[in-house]
Jmol script that loads the backbone (N, CA, C; Angstrom):
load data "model"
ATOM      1  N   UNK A   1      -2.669  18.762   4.727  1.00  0.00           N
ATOM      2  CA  UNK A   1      -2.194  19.458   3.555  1.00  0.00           C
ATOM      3  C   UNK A   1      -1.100  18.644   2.868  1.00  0.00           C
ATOM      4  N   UNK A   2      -0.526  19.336   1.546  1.00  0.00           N
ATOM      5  CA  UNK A   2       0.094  18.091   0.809  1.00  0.00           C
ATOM      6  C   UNK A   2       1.534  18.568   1.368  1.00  0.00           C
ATOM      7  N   UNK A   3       1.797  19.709   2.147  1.00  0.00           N
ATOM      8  CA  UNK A   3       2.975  19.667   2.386  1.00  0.00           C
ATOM      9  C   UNK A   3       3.403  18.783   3.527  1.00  0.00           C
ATOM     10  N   UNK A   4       2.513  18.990   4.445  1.00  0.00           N
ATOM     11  CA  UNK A   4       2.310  17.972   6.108  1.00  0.00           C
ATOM     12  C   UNK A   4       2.958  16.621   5.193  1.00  0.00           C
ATOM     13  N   UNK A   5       1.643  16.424   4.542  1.00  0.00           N
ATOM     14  CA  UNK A   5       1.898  14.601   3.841  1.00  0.00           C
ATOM     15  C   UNK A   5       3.473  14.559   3.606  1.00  0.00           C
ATOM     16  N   UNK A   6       4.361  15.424   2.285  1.00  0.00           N
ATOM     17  CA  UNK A   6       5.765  15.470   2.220  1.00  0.00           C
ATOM     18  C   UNK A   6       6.685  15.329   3.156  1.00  0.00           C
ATOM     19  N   UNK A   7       6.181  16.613   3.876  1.00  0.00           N
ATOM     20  CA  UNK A   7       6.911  15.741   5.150  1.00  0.00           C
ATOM     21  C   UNK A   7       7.026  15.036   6.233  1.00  0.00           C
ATOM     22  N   UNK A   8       5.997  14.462   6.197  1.00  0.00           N
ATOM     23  CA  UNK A   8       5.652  12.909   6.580  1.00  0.00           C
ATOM     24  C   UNK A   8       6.512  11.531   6.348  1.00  0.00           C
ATOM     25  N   UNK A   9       6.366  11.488   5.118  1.00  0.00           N
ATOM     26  CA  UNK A   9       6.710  10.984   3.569  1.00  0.00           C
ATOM     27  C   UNK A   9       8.413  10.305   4.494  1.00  0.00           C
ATOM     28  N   UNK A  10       8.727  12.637   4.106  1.00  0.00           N
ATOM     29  CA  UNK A  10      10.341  12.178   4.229  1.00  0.00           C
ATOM     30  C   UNK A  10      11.238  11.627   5.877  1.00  0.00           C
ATOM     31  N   UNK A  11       9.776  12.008   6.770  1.00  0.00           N
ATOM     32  CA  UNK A  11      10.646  11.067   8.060  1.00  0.00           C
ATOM     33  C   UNK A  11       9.846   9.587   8.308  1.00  0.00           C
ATOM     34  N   UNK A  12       9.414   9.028   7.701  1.00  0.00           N
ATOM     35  CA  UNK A  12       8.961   7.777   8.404  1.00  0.00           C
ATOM     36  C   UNK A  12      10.262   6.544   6.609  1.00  0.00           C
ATOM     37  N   UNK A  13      10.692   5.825   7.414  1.00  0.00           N
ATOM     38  CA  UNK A  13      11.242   4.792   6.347  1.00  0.00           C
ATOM     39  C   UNK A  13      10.677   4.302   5.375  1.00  0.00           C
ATOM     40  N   UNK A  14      11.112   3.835   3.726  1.00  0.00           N
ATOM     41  CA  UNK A  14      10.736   3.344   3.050  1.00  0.00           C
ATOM     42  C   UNK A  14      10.644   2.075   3.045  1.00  0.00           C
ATOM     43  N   UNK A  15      11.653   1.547   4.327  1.00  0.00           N
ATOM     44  CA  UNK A  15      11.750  -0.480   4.335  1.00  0.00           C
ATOM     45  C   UNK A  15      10.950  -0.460   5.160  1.00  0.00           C
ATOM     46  N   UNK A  16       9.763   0.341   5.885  1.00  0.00           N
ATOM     47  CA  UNK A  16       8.465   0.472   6.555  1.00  0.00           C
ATOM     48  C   UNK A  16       7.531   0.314   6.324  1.00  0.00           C
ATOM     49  N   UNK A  17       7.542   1.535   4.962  1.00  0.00           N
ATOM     50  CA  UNK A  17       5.891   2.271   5.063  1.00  0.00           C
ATOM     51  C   UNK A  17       5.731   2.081   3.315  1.00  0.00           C
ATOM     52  N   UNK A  18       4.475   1.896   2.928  1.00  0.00           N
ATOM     53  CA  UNK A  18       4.617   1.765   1.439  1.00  0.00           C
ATOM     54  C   UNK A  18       3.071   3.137   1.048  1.00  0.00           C
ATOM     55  N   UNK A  19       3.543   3.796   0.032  1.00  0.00           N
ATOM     56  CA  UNK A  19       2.550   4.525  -0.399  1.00  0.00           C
ATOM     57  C   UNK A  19       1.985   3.843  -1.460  1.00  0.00           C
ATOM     58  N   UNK A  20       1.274   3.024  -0.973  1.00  0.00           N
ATOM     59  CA  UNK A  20      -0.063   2.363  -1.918  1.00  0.00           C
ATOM     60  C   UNK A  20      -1.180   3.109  -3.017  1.00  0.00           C
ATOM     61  N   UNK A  21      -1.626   4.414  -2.744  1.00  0.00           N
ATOM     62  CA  UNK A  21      -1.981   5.084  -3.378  1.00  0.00           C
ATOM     63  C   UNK A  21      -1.912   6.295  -2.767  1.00  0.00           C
ATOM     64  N   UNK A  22      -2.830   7.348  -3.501  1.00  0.00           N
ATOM     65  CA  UNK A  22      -2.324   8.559  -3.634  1.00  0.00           C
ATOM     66  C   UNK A  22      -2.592   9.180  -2.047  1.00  0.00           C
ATOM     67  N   UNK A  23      -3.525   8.895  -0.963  1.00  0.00           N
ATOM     68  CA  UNK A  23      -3.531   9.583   0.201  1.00  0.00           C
ATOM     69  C   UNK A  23      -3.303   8.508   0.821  1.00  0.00           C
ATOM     70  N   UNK A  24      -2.969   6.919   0.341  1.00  0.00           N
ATOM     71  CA  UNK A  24      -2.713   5.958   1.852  1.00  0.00           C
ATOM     72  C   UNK A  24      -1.260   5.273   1.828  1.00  0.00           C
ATOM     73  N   UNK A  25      -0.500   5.902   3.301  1.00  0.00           N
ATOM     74  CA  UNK A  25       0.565   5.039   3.450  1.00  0.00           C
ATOM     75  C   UNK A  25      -0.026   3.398   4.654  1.00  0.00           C
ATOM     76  N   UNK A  26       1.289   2.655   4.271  1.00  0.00           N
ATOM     77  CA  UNK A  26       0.501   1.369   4.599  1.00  0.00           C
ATOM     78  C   UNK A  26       1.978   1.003   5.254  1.00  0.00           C
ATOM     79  N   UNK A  27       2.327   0.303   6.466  1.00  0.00           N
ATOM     80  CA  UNK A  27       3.335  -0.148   6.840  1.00  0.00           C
ATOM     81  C   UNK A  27       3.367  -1.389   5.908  1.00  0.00           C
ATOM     82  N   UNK A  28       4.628  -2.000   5.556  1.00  0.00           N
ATOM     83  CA  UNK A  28       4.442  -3.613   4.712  1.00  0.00           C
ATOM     84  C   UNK A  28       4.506  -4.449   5.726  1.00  0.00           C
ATOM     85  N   UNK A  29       5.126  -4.410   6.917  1.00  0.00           N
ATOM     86  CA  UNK A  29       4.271  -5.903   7.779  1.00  0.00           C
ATOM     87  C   UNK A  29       3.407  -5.886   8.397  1.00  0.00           C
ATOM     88  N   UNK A  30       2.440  -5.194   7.367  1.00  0.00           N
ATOM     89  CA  UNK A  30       0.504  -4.954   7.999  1.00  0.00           C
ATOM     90  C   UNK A  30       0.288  -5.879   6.909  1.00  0.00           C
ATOM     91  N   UNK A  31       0.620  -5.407   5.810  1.00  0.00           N
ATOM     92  CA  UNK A  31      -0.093  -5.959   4.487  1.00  0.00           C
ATOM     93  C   UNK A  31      -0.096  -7.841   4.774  1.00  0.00           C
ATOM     94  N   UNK A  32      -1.339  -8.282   5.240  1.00  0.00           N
ATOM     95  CA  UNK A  32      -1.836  -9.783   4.902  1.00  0.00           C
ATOM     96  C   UNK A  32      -1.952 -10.500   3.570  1.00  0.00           C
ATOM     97  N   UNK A  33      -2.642  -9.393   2.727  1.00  0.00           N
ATOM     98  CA  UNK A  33      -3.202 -10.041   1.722  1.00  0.00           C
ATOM     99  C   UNK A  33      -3.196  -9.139   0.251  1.00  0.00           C
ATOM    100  N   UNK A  34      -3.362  -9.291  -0.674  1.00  0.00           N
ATOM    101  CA  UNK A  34      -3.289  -8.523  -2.246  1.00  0.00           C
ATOM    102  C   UNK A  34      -4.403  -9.196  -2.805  1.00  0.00           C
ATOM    103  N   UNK A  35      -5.628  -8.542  -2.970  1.00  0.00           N
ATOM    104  CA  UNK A  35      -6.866  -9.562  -3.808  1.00  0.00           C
ATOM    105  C   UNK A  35      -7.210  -8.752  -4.977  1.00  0.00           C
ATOM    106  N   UNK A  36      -7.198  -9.281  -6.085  1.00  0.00           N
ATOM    107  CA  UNK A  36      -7.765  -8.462  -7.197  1.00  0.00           C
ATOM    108  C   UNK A  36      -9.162  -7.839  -7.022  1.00  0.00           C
ATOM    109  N   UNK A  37      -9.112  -6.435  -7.330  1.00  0.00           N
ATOM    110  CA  UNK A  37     -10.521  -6.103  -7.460  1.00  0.00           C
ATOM    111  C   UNK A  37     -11.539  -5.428  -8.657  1.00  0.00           C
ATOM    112  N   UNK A  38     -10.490  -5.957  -9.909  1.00  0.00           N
ATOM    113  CA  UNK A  38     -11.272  -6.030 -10.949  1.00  0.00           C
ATOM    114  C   UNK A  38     -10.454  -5.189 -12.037  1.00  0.00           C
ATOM    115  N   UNK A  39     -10.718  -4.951 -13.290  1.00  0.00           N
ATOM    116  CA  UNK A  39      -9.860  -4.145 -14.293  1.00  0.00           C
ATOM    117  C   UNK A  39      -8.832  -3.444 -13.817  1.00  0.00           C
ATOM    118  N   UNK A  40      -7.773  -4.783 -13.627  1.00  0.00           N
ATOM    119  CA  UNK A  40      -6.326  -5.215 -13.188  1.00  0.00           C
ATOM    120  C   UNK A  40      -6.159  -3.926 -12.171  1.00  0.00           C
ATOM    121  N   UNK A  41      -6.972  -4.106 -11.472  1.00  0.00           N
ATOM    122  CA  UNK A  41      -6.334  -2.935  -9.982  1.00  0.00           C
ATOM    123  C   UNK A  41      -6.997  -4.234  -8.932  1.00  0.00           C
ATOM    124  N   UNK A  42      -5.945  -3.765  -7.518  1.00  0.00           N
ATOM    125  CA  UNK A  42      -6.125  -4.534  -6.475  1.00  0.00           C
ATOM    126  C   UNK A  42      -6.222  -4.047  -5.236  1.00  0.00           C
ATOM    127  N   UNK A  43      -6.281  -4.737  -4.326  1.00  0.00           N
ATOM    128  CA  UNK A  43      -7.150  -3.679  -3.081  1.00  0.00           C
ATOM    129  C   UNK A  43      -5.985  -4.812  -1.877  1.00  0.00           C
ATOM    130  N   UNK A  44      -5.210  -3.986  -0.784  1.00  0.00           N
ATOM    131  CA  UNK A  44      -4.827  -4.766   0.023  1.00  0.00           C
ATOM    132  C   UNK A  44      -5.129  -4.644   1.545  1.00  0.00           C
ATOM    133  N   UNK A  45      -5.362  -6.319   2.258  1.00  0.00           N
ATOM    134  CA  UNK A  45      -6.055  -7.027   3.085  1.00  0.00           C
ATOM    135  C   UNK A  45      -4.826  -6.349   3.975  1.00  0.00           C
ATOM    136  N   UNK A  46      -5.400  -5.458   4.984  1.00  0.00           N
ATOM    137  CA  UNK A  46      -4.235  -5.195   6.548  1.00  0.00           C
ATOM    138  C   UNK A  46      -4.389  -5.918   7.109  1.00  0.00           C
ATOM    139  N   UNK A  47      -3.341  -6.443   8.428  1.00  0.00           N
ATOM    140  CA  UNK A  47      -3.695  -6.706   9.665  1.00  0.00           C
ATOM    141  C   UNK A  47      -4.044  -6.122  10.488  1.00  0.00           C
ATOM    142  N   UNK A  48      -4.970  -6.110  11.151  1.00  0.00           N
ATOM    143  CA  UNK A  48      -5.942  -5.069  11.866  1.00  0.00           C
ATOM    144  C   UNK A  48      -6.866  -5.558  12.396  1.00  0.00           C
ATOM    145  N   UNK A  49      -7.429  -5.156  12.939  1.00  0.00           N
ATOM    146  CA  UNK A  49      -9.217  -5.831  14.331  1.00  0.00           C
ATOM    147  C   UNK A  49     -10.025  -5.662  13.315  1.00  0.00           C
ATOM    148  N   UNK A  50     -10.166  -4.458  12.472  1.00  0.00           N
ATOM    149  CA  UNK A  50     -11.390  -3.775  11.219  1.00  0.00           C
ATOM    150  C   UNK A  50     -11.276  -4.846  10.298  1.00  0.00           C
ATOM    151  N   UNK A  51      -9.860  -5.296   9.519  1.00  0.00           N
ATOM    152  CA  UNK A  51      -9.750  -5.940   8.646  1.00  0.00           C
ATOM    153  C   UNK A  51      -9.650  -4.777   7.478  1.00  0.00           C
ATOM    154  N   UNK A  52      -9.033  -3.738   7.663  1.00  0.00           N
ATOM    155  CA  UNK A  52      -9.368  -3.095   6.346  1.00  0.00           C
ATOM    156  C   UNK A  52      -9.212  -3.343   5.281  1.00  0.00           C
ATOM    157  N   UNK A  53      -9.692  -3.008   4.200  1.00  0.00           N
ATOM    158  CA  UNK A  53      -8.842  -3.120   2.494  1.00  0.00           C
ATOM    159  C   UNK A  53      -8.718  -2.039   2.043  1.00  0.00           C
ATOM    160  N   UNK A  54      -7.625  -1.607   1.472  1.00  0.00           N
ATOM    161  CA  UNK A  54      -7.281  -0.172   1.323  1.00  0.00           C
ATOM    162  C   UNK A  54      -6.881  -0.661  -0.664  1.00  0.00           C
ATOM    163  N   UNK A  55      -7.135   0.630  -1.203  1.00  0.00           N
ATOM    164  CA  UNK A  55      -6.812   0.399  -2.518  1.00  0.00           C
ATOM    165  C   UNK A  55      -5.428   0.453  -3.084  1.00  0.00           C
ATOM    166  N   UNK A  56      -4.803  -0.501  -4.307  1.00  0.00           N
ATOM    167  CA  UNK A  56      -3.448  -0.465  -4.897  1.00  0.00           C
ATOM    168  C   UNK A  56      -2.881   0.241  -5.904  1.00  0.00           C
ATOM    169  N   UNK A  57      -3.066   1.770  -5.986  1.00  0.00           N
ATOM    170  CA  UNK A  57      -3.323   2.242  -7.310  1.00  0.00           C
ATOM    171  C   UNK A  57      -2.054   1.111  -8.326  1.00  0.00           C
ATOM    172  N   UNK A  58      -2.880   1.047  -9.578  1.00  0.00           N
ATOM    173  CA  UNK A  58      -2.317   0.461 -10.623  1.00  0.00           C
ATOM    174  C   UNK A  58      -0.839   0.547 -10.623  1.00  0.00           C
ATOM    175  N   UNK A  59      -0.231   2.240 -11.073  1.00  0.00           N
ATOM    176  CA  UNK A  59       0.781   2.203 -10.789  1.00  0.00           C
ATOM    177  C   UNK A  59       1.792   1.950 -10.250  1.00  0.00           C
ATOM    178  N   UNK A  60       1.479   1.607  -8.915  1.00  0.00           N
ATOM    179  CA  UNK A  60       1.763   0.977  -7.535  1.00  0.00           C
ATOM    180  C   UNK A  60       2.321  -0.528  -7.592  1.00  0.00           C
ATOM    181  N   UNK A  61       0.984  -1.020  -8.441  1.00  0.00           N
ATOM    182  CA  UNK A  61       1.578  -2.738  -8.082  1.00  0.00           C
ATOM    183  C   UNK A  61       2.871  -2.839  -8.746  1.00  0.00           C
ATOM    184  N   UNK A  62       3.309  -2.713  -9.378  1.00  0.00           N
ATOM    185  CA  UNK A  62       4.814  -3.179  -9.966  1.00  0.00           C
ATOM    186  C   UNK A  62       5.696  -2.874  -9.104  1.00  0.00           C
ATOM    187  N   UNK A  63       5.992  -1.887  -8.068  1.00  0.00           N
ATOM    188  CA  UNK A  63       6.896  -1.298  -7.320  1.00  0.00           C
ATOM    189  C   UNK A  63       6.592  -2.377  -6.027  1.00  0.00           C
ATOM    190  N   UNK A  64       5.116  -2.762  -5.904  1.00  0.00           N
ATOM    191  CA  UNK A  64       5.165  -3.906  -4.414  1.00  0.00           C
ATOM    192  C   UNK A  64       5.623  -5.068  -4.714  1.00  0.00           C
ATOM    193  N   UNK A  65       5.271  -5.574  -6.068  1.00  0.00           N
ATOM    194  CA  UNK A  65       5.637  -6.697  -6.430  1.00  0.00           C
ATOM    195  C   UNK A  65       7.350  -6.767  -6.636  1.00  0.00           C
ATOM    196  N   UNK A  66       8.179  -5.738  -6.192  1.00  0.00           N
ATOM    197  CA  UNK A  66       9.076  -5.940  -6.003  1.00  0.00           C
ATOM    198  C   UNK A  66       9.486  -5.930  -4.725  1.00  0.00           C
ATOM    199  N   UNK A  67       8.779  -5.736  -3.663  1.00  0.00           N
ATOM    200  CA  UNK A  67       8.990  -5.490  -2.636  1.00  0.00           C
ATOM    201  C   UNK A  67       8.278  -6.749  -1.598  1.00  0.00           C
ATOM    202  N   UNK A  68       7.086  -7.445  -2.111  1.00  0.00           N
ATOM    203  CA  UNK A  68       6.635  -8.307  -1.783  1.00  0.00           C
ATOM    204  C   UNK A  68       5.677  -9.120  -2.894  1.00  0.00           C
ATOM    205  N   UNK A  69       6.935 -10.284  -3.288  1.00  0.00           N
ATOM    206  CA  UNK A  69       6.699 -10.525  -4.540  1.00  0.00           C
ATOM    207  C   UNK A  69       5.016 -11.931  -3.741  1.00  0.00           C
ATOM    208  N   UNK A  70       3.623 -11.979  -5.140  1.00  0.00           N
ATOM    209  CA  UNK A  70       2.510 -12.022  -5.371  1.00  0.00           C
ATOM    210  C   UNK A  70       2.560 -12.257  -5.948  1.00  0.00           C
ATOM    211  N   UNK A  71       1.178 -13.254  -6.631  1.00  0.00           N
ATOM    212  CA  UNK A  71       0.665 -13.735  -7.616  1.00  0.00           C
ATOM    213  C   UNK A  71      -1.147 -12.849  -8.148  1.00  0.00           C
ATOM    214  N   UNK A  72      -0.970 -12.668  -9.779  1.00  0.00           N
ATOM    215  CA  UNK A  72      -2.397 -12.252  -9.951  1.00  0.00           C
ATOM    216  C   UNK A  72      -2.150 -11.162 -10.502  1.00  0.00           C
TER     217      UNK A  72
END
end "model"
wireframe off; spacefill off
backbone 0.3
color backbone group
């Protein structure tokens, strides 16, 4: 539920965990990789056994790119 998620949100750290889009948090020293995946949205490469790629909502990239500055 969206309240669980809130307070989720408010106990795990922000110099941790990044909310990439609207249902995925992402720790930032998972994030490997940032690859474009087409009409300027991007999808990011975890470290993981799966290899996942999880999506960047648009809004999003400006706030990572301050946080882990990228090219693209």
């Amino acid at each position: 539920s969206d309240v669980y998620k809130r307070q989720l949100e408010e106990r795990i750290s922000e110099r941790d965990f990044f909310r990439c889009h609207r249902g995925v948090l992402v720790r930032l020293d998972r994030i490997r990789g940032i690859e474009p995946s087409g009409a300027g949205t991007y999808e990011l490469l975890l470290e993981h056994p799966d290899s996942p790629r999880v999506p960047l909502a648009r809004e999003r990239v400006r706030t990572l790119r301050e946080l882990i500055p990228f090219t693209g």
